[in-house]
MARPA-669125 format. One record per residue (C-alpha): residue in three letters; residue number from 1; x, y, z. Coordinates in pm, 1 decimal. Example, Ala and Ser with C-alpha at 12.3 -4.5 7.8 and 13.67 -1.06 7.14 Angstrom:
% residues 2
<node aa="ALA" i="1" px="1230.0" py="-450.0" pz="780.0"/>
<node aa="SER" i="2" px="1367.0" py="-106.0" pz="714.0"/>
***
This chain:
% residues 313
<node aa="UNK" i="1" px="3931.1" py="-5322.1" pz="3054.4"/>
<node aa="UNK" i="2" px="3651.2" py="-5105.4" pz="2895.7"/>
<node aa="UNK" i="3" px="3294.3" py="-5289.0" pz="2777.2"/>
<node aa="UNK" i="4" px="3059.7" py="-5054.6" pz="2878.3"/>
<node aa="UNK" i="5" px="3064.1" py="-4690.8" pz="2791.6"/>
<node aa="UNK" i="6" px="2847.5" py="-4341.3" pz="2733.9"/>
<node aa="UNK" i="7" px="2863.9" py="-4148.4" pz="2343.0"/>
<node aa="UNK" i="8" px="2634.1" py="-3923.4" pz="2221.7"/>
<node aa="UNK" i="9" px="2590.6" py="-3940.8" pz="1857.1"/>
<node aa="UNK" i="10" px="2527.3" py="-3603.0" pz="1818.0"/>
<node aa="UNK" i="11" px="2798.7" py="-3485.4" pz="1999.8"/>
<node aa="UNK" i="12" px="3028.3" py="-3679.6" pz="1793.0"/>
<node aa="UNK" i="13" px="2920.5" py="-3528.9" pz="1476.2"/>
<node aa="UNK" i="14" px="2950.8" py="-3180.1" pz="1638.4"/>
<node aa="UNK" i="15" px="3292.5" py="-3221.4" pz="1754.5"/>
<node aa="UNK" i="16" px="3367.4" py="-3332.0" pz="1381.6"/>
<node aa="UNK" i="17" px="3236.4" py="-3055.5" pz="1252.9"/>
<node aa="UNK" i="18" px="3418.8" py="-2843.5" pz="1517.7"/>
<node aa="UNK" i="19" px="3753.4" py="-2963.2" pz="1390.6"/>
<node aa="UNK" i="20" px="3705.2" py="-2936.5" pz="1028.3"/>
<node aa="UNK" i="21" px="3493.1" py="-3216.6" pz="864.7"/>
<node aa="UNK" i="22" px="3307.1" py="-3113.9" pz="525.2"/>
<node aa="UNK" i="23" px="2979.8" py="-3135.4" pz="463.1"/>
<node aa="UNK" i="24" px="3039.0" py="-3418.6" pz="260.7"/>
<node aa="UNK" i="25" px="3173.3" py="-3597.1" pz="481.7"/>
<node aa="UNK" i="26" px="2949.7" py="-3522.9" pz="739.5"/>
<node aa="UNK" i="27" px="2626.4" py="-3636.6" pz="508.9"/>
<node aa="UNK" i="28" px="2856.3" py="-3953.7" pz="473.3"/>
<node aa="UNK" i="29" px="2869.1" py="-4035.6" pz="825.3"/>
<node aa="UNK" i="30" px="2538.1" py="-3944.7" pz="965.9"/>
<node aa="UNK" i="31" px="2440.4" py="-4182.3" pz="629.2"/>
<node aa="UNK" i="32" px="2611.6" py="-4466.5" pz="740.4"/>
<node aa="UNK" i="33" px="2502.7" py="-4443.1" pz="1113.1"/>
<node aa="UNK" i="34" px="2162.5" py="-4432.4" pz="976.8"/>
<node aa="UNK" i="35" px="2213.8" py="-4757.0" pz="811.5"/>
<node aa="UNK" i="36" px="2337.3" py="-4926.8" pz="1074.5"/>
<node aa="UNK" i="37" px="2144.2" py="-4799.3" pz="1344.4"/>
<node aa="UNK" i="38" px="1844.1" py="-4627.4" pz="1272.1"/>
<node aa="UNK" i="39" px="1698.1" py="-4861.5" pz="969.9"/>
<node aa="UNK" i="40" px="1741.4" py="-5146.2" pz="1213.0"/>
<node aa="UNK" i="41" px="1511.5" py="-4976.2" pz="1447.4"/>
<node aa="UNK" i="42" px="1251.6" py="-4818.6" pz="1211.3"/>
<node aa="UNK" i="43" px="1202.6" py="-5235.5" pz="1123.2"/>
<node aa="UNK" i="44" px="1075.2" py="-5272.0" pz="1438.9"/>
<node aa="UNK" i="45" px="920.7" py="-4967.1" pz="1502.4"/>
<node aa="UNK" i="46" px="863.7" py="-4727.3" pz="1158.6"/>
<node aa="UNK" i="47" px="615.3" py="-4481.4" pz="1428.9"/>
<node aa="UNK" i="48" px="944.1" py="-4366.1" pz="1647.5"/>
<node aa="UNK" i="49" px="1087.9" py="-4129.5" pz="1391.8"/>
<node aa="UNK" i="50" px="970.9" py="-3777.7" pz="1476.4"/>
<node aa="UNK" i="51" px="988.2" py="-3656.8" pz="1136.2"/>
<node aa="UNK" i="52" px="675.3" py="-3824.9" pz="987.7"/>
<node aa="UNK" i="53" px="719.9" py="-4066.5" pz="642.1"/>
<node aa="UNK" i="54" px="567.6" py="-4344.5" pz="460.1"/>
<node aa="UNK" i="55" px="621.4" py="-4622.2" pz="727.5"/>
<node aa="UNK" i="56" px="674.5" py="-4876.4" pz="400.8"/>
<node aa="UNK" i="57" px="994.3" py="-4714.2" pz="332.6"/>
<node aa="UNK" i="58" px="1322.6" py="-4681.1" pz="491.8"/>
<node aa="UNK" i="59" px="1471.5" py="-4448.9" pz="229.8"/>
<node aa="UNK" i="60" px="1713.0" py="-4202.6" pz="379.2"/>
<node aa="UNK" i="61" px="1664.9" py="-3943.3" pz="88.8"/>
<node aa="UNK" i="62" px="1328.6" py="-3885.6" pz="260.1"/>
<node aa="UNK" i="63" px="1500.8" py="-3689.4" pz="517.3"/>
<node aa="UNK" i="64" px="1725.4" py="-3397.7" pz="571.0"/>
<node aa="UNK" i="65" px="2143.1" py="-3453.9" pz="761.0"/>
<node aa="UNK" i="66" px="1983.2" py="-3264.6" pz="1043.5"/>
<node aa="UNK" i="67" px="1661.6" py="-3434.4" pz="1071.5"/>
<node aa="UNK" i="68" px="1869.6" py="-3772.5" pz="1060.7"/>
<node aa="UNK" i="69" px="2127.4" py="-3660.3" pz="1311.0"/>
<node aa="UNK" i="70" px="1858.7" py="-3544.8" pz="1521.6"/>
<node aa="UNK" i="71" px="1751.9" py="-3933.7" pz="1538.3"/>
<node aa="UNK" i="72" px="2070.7" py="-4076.3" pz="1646.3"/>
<node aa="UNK" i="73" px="2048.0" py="-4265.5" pz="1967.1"/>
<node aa="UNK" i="74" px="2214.3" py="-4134.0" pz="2270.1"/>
<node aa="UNK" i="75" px="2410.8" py="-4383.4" pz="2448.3"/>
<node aa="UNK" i="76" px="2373.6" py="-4306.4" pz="2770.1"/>
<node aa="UNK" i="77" px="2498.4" py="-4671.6" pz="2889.7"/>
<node aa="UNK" i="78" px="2613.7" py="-4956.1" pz="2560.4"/>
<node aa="UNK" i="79" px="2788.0" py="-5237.6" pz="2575.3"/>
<node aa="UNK" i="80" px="3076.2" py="-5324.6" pz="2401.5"/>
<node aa="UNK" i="81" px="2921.7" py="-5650.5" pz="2286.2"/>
<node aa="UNK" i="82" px="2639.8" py="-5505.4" pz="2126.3"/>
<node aa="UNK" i="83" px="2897.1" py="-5369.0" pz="1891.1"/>
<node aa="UNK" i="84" px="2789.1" py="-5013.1" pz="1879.5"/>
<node aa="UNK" i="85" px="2917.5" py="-4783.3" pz="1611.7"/>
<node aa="UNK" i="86" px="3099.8" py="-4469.5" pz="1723.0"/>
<node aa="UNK" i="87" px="3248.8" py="-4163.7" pz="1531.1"/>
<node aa="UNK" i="88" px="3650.4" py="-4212.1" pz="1498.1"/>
<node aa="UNK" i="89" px="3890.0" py="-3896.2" pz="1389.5"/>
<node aa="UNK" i="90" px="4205.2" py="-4083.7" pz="1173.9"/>
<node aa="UNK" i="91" px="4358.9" py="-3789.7" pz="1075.4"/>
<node aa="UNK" i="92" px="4426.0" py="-3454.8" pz="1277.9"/>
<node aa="UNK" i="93" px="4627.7" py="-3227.2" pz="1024.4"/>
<node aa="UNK" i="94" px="4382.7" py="-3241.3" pz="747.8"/>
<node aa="UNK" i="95" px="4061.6" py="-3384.5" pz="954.4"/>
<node aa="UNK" i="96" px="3950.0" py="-3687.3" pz="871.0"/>
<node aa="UNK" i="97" px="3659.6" py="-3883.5" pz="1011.5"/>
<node aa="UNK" i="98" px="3472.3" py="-4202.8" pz="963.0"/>
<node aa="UNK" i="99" px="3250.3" py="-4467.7" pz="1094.6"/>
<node aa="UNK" i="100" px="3374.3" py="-4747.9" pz="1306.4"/>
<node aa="UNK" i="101" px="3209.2" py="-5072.5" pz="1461.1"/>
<node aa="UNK" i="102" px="3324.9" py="-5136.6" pz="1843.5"/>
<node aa="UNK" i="103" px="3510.6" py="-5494.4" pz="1838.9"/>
<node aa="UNK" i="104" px="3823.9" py="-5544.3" pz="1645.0"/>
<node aa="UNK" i="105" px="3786.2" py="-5786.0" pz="1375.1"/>
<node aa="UNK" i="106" px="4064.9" py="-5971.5" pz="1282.5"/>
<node aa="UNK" i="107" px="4135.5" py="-5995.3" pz="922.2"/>
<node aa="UNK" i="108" px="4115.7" py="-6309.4" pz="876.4"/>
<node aa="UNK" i="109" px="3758.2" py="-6330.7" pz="959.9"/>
<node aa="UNK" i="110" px="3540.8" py="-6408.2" pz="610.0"/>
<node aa="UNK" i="111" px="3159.1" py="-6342.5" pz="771.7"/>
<node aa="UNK" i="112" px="2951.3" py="-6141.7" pz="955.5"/>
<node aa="UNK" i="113" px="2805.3" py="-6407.8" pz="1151.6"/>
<node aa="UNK" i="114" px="3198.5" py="-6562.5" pz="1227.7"/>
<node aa="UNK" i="115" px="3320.6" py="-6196.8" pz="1328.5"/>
<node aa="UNK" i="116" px="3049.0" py="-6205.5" pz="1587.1"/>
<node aa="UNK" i="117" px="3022.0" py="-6565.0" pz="1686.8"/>
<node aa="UNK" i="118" px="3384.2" py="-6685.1" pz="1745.0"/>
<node aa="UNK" i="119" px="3398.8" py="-6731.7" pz="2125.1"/>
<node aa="UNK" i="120" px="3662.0" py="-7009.6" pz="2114.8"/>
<node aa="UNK" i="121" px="3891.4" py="-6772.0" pz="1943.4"/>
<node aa="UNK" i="122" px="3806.5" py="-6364.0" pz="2141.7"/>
<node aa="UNK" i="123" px="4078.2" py="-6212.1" pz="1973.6"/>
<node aa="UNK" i="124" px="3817.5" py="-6187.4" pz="1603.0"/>
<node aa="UNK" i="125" px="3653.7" py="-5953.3" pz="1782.7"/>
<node aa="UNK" i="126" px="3860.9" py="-5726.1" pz="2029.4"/>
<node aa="UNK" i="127" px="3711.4" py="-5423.9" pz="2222.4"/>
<node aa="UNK" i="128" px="4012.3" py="-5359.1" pz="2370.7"/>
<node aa="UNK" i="129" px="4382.9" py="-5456.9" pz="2295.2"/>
<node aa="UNK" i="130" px="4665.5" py="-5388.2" pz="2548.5"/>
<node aa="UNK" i="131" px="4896.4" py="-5094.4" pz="2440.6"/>
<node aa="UNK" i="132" px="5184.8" py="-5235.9" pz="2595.2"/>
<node aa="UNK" i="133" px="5190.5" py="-5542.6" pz="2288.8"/>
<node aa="UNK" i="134" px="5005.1" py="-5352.2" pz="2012.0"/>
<node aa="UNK" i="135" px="5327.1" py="-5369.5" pz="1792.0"/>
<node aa="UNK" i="136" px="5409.3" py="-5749.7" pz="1878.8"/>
<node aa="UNK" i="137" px="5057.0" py="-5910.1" pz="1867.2"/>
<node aa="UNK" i="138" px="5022.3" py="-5987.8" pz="1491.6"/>
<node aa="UNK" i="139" px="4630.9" py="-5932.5" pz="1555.8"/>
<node aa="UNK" i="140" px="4673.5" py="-5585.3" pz="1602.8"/>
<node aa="UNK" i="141" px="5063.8" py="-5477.0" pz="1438.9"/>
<node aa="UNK" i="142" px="4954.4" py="-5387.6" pz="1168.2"/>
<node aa="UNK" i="143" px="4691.7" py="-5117.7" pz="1265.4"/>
<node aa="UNK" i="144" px="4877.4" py="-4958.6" pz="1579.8"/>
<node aa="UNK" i="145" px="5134.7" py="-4891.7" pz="1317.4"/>
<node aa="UNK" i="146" px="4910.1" py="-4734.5" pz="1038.9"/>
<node aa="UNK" i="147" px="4538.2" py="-4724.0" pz="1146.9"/>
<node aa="UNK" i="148" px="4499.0" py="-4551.2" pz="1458.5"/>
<node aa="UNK" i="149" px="4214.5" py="-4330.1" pz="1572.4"/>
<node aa="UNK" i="150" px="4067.8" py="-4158.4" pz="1803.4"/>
<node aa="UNK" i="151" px="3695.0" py="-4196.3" pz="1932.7"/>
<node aa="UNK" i="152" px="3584.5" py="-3918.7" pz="2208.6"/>
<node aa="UNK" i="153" px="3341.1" py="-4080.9" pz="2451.7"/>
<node aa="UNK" i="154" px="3172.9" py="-3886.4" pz="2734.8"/>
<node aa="UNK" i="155" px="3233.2" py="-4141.5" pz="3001.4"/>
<node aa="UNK" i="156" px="3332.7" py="-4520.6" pz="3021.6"/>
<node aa="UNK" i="157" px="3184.2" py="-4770.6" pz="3308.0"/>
<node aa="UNK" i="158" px="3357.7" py="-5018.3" pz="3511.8"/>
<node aa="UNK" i="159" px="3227.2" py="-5278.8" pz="3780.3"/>
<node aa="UNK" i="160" px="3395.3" py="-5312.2" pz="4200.4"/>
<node aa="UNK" i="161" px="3396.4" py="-5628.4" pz="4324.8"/>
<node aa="UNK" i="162" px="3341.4" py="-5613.1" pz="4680.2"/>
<node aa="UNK" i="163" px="3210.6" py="-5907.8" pz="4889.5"/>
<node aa="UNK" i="164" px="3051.8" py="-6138.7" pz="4567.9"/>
<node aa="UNK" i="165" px="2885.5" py="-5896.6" pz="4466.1"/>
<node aa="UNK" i="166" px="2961.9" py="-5557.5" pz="4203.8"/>
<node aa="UNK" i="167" px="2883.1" py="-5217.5" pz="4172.2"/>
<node aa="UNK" i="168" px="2896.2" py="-5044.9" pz="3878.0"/>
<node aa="UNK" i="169" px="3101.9" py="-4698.3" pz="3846.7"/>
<node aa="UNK" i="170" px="3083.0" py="-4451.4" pz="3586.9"/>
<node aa="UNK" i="171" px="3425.0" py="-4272.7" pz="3509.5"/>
<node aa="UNK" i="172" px="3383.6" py="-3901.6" pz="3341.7"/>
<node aa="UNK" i="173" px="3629.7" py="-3592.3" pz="3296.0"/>
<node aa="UNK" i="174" px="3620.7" py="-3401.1" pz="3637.5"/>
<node aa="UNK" i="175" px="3525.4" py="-3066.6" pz="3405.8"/>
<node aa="UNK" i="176" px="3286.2" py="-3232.0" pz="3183.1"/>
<node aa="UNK" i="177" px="3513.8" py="-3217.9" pz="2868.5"/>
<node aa="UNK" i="178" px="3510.0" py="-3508.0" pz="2630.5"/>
<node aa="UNK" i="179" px="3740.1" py="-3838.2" pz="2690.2"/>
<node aa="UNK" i="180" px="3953.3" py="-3876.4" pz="2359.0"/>
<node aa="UNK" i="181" px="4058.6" py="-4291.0" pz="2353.5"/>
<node aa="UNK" i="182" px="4346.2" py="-4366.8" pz="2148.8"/>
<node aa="UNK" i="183" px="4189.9" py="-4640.2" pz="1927.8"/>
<node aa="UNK" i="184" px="4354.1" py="-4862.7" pz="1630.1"/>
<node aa="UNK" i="185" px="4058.6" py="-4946.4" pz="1403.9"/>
<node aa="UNK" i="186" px="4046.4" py="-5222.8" pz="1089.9"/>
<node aa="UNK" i="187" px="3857.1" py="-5253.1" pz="775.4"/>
<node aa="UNK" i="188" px="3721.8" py="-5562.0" pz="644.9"/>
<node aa="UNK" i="189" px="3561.4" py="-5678.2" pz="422.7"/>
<node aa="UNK" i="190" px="3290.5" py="-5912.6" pz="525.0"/>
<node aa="UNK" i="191" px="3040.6" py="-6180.5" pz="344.2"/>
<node aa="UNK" i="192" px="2693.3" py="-6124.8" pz="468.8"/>
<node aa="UNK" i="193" px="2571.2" py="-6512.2" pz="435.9"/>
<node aa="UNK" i="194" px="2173.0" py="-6402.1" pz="436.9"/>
<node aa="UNK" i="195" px="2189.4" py="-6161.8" pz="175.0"/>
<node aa="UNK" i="196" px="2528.9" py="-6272.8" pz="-13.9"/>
<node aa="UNK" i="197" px="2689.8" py="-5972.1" pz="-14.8"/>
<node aa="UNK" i="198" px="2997.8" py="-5838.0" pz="97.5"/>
<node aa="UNK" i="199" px="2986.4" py="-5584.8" pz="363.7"/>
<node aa="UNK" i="200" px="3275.5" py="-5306.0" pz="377.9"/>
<node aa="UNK" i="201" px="3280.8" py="-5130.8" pz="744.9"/>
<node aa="UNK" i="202" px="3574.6" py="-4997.7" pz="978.1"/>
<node aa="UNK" i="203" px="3594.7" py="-5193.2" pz="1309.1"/>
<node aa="UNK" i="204" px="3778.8" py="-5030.5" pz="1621.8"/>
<node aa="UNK" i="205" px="3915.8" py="-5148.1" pz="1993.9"/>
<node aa="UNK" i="206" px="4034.7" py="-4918.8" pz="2244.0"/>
<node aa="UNK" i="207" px="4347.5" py="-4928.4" pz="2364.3"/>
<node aa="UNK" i="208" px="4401.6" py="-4993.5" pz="2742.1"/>
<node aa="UNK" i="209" px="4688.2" py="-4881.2" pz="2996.7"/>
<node aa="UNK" i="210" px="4782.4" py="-4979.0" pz="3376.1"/>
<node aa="UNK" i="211" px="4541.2" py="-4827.4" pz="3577.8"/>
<node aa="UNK" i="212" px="4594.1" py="-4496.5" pz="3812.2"/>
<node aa="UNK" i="213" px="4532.4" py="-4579.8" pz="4171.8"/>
<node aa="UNK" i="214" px="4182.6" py="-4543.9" pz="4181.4"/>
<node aa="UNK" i="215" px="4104.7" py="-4695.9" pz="3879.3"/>
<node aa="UNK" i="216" px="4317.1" py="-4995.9" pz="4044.0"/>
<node aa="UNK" i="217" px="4103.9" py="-4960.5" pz="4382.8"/>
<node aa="UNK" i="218" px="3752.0" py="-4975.3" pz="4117.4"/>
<node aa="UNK" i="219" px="3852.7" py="-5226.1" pz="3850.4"/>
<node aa="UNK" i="220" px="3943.4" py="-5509.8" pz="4100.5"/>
<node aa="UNK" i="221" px="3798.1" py="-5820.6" pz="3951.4"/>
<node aa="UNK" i="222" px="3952.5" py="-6093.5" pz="4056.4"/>
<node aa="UNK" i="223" px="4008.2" py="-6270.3" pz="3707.6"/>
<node aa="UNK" i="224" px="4089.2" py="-5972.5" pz="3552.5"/>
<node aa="UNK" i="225" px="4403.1" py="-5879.3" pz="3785.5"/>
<node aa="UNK" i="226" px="4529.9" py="-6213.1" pz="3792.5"/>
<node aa="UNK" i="227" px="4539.4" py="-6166.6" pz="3409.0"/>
<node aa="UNK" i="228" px="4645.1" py="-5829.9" pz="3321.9"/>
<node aa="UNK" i="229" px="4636.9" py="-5660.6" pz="3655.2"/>
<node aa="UNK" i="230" px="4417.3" py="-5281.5" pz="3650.9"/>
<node aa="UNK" i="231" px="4336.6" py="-5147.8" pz="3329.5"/>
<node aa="UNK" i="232" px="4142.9" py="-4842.4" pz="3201.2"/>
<node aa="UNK" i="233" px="4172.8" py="-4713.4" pz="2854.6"/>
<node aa="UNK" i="234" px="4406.5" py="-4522.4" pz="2722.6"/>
<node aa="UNK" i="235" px="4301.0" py="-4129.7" pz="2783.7"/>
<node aa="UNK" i="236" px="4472.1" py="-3837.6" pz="2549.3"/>
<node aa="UNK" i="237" px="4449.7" py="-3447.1" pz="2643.7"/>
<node aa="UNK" i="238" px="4350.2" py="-3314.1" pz="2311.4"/>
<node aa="UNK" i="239" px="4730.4" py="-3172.6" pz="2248.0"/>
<node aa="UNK" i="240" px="4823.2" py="-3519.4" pz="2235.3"/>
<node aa="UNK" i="241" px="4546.1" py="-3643.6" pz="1984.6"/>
<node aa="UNK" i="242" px="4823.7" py="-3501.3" pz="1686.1"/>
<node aa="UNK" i="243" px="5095.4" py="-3655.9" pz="1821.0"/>
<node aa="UNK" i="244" px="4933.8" py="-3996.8" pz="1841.4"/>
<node aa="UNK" i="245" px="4796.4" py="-3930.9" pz="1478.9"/>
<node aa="UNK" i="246" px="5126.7" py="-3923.0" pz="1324.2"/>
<node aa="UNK" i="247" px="5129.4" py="-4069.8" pz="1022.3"/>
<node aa="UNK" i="248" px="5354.7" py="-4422.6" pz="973.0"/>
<node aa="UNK" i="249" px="5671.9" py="-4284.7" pz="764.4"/>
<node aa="UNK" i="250" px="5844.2" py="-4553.5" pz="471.3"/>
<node aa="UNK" i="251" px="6138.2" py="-4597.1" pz="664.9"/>
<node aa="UNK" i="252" px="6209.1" py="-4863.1" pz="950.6"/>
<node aa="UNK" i="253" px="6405.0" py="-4659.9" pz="1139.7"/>
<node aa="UNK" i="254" px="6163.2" py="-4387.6" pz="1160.4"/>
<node aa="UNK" i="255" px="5898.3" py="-4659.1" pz="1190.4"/>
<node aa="UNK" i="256" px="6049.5" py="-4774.7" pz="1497.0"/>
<node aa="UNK" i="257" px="6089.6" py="-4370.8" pz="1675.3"/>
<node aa="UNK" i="258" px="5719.5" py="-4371.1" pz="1571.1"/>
<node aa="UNK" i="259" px="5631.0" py="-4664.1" pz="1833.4"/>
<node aa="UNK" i="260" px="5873.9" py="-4523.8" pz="2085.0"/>
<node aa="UNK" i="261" px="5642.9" py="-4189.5" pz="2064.1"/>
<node aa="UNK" i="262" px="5317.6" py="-4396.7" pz="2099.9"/>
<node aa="UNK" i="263" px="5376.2" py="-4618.8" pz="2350.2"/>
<node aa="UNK" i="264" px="5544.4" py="-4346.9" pz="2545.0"/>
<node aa="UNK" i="265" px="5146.5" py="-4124.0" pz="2496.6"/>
<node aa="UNK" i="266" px="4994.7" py="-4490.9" pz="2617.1"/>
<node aa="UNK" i="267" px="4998.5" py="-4386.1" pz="2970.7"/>
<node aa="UNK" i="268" px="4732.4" py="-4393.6" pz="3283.4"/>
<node aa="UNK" i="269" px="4562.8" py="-4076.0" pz="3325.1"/>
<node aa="UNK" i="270" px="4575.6" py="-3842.9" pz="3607.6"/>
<node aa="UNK" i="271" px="4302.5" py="-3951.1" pz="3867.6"/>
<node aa="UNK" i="272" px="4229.7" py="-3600.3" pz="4016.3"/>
<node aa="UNK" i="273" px="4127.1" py="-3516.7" pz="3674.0"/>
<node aa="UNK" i="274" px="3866.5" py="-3786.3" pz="3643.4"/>
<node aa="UNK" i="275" px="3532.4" py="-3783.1" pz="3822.4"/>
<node aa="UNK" i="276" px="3414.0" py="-4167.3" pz="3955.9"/>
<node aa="UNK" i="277" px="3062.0" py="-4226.0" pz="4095.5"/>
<node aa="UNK" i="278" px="2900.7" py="-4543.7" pz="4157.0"/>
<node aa="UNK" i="279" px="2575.0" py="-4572.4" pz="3939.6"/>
<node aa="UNK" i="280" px="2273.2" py="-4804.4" pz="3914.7"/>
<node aa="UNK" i="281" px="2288.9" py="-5158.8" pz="3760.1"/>
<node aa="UNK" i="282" px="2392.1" py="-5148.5" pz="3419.9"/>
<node aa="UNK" i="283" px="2228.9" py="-5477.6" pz="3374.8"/>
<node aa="UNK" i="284" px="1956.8" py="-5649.4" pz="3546.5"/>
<node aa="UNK" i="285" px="1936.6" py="-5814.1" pz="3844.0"/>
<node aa="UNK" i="286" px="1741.6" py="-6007.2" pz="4023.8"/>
<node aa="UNK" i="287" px="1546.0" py="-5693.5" pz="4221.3"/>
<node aa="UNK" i="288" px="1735.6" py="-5439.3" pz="4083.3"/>
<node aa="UNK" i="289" px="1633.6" py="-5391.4" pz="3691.4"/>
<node aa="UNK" i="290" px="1853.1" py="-5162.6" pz="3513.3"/>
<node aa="UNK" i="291" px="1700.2" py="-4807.6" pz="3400.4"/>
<node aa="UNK" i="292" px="1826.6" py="-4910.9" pz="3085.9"/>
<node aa="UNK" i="293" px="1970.4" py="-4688.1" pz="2838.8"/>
<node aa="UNK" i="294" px="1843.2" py="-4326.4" pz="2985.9"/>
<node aa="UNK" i="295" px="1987.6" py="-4027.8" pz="3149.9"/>
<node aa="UNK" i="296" px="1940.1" py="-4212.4" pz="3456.8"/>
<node aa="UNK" i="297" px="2192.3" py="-4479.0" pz="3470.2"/>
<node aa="UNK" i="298" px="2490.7" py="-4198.4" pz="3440.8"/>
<node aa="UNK" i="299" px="2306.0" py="-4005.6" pz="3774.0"/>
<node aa="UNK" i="300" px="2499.6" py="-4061.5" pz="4116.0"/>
<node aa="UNK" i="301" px="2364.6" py="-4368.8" pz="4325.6"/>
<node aa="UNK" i="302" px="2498.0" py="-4452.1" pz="4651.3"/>
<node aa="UNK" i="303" px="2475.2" py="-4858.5" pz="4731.1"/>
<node aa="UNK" i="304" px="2420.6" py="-4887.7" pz="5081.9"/>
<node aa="UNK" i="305" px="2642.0" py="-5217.0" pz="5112.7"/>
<node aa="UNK" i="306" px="2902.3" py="-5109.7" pz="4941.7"/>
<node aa="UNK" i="307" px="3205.3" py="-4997.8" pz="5185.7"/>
<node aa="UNK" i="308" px="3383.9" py="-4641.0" pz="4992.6"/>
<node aa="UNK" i="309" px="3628.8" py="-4565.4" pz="5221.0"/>
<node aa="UNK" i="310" px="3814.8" py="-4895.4" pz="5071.3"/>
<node aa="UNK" i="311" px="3817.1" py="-4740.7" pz="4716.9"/>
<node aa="UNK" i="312" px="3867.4" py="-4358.0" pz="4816.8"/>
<node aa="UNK" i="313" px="4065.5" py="-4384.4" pz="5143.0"/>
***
């Protein structure tokens, strides 16, 4: 599975730019990141913002696109369950890109606080859905069929089990290129019970594969493999980002040579093109605090208890 990855912001919104996004729709993005990220943090903290304002206002017109973009957080390490919002591409013939929440909410969610809150029922809010059933699950039909994406992260985490206890790799491009993750995203419609409104935002899950061998030898955890066996997400070279793209024709026929072509894309990716080092905790423990979000946690980190020649051997 995939809960914890690395996106920078900023590299997002370049790489839109890079394949074709207008200036509109580049203002529109870097707008809507800013409300949901950075107006949550000037409320706790209106001296962070380099740019200097009125601390008693959070208006966005204060500021210039590249004074906001140059504000977005870096993710060097975020969880899935904080629900982070990401960059998506949804169109690769005629660009198109928008903003998308991590965790797939179901549409028949009705609230903010129910699309984040429904533990008895996981599948309201999916990071990841399994691209072997996308077109079967009715959770997620719909979407795999006509709302998939793409989100380009620069590295994705996952935990070894190895004597009850786990160590936490991160999993890059061996050249340093960008991971594109085939992605199905929603949009809902949501009632925001403090305020009364309804909230409109785009919601995304990555899809997952079987993993490659060494993926298999990392993502060992025990409940996992008894469930679904290895996974890692699913990992296109950018000449397959089009393909996957495709728009959903009218007809069923066509419809169903269009899931033939995707879940034939859905497939591991190579290991010898993927770098994997073991990294500090990405959470605290007792002893061992976390660096936290900073360039640190992606740096190399050798655990001395951990035994490598059972994961690379």
């Amino acid at each position: 599975m995939c809960y914890d990855a690395e996106a920078k912001l900023t590299r997002q919104i370049k790489d839109a730019i890079h394949e074709g996004a207008s200036d509109d729709e580049v203002e529109h993005m870097v707008r809507k990141l800013w409300e949901l990220i950075i107006e949550k943090e000037l409320e706790r903290d209106p001296d962070r913002l380099r740019p200097k304002v009125d601390p008693d206002t959070l208006d966005p017109d204060k500021f210039s696109v590249d004074e906001m973009i140059a504000e977005l957080p870096e993710y060097h390490h975020v969880n899935g369950h904080t629900h982070p919002s990401f960059i998506m591409m949804t169109d690769f013939k005629k660009p198109r890109f928008a903003v998308a929440e991590w965790g797939f909410v179901h549409k028949s969610c009705e609230t903010i606080h129910e699309s984040y809150t429904s533990f008895d029922q996981p599948w309201m809010n999916s990071l990841n859905a399994q691209s072997e059933t996308i077109f079967d699950k009715p959770t997620f039909a719909e979407a795999a069929l006509r709302r998939r994406c793409v989100v380009t992260l620069d590295a994705f985490y996952e935990h070894h089990h190895q004597k009850g206890t786990t160590f936490p790799f991160r999993i890059s491009h061996v050249e340093g290129k960008p991971l594109y993750v085939a992605s199905i995203f929603n949009k809902n419609q949501l009632l925001d019970e403090s305020s009364g409104e309804l909230v409109r935002k785009n919601t995304v899950a990555f899809l997952t594969c079987k993993a490659n061998d060494i993926m298999s030898k990392i993502h060992n955890n025990p409940k996992v493999l008894a469930r679904t066996g290895p996974r890692m997400p699913v990992i296109l070279n950018y000449d397959q980002i089009e393909a996957y793209l495709e728009p959903c024709p009218k007809g069923l026929v066509e419809q169903e040579l269009l899931k033939s072509k995707i879940q034939a894309l859905c497939q591991s990716y190579t290991e010898e093109m993927l770098e994997y080092r073991s990294v500090r905790n990405l959470v605290d423990r007792k002893g061992n605090p976390t660096p936290g979000n900073v360039q640190e946690i992606t740096e190399p980190y050798e655990w001395p208890n951990l035994d490598y020649e059972k994961i690379f051997c």
